[in-house]
C-alpha positions in Angstrom: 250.7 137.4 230.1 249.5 140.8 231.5 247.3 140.9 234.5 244.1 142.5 234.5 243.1 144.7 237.5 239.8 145.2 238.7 240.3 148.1 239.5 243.7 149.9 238.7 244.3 154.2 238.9 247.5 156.2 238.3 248.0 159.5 239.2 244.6 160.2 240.4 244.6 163.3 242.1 241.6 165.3 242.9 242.1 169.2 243.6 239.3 171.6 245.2 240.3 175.5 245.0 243.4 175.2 247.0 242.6 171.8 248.9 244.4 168.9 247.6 241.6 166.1 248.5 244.0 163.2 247.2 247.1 163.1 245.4 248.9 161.0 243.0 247.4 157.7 244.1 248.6 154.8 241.8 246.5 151.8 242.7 245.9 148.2 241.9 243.2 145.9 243.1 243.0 142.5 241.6 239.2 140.8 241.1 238.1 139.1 244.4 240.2 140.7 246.1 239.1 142.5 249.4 240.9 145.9 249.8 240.2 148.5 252.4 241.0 152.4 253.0 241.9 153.8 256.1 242.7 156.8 257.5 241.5 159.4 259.6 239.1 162.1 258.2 239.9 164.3 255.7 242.5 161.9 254.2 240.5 162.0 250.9 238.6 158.1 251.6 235.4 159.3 250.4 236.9 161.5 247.5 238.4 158.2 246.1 236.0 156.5 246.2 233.3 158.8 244.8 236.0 159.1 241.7 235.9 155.2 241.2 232.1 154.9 241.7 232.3 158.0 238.6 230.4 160.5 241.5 233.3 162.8 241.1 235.5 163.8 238.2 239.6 163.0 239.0 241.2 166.8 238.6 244.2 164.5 236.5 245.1 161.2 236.6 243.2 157.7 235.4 240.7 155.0 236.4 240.7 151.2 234.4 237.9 149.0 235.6 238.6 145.8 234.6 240.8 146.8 232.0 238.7 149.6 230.8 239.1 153.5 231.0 236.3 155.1 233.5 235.6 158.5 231.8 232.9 160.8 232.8 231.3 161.4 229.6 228.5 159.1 227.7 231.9 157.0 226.1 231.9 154.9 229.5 227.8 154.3 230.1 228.2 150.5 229.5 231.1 150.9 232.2 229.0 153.0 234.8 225.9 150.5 234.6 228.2 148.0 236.4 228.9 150.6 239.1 226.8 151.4 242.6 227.7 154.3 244.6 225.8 154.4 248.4 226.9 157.1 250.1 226.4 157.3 254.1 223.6 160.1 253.6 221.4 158.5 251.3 218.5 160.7 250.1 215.0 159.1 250.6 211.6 160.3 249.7 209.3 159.5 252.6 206.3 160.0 251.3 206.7 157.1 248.3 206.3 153.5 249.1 209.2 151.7 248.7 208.2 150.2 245.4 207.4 153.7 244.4 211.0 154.9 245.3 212.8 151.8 243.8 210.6 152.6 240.0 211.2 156.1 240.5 215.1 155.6 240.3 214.7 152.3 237.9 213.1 155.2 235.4 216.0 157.4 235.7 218.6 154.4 235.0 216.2 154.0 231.6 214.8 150.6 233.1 212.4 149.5 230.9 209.4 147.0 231.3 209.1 144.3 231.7 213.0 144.2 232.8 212.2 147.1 235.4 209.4 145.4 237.5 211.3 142.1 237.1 214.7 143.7 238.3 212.7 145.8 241.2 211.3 142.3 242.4 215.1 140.8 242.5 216.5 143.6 244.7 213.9 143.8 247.0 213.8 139.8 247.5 218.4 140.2 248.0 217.6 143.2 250.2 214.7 141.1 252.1 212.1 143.8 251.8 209.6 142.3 249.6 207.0 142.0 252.7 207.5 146.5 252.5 206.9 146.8 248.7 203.5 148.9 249.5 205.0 150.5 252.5 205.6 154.3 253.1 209.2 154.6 253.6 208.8 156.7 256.6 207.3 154.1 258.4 210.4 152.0 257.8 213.1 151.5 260.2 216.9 152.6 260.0 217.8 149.7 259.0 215.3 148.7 256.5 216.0 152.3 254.9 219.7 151.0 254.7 218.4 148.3 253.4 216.1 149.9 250.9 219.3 152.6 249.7 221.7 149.4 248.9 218.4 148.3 246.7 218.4 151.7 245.0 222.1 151.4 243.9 222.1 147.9 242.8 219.0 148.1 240.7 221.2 149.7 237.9 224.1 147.7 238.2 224.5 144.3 236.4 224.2 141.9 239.1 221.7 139.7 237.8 221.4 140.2 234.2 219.4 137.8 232.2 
């Protein structure tokens, strides 16, 4: 019987002008399983990871998710809408509300009603910011921001699908 990684790469190496960000990593993470990178900065953490969240392009190399090839182009969309990418600078538009901010990106993912408003509702409840729904987001705090940016990526992945 062959095991199926959640997430497996080979080769992936990713190559800016004459900077080599990450090279030749061969990797194998099983489902549930907790796995970690660490290093100091400019080892290439965040240009992994941008790669298996399909942010960045892999200059050669592959990426399975659950058995499945990650490509960049539109042969890998059902693949993507199960990925979230929140980067540590995560744009916000202060002068939206927060629902306004979370339907603004729910359009972009090609949410439509009555799944959109229904799947806005769910992320704000797991994100506990129901209670800011009408709120400007520059009235919110750091945290709730936070908060409101994990919302934003999880509102296209299939967490809760009905």
């Amino acid at each position: 019987m062959t095991k199926e990684w959640a997430i497996r790469t080979c080769g992936l190496t990713k190559q800016f002008d004459r900077h080599i960000a990450v090279t030749d990593v061969d990797l194998q993470i099983q489902s549930g399983e907790v796995y970690g990178l660490i290093g100091p900065n400019g080892a290439g953490k965040t240009t992994l990871i941008r790669m298996l969240a399909a942010a960045s392009e892999p200059t050669s190399g592959e990426i399975y998710l659950n058995g499945d090839r990650l490509l960049l182009d539109q042969s890998s969309s059902r693949l993507k809408r199960q990925l979230g990418y929140l980067p540590d600078d995560f744009p916000l538009y202060n002068d939206l509300t927060v629902w306004d901010y979370l339907d603004y990106f729910a359009r972009l993912y090609r949410l439509r009603e009555p799944r959109r408003s229904q799947r806005l509702r769910e992320v704000l409840e797991l994100v506990q910011l129901t209670h800011k729904r009408n709120s400007l987001i520059t009235t919110l705090s750091r945290g709730m921001k936070q908060r409101l940016s994990l919302a934003r990526t999880i509102s296209r992945t299939n967490f809760a699908t009905a």
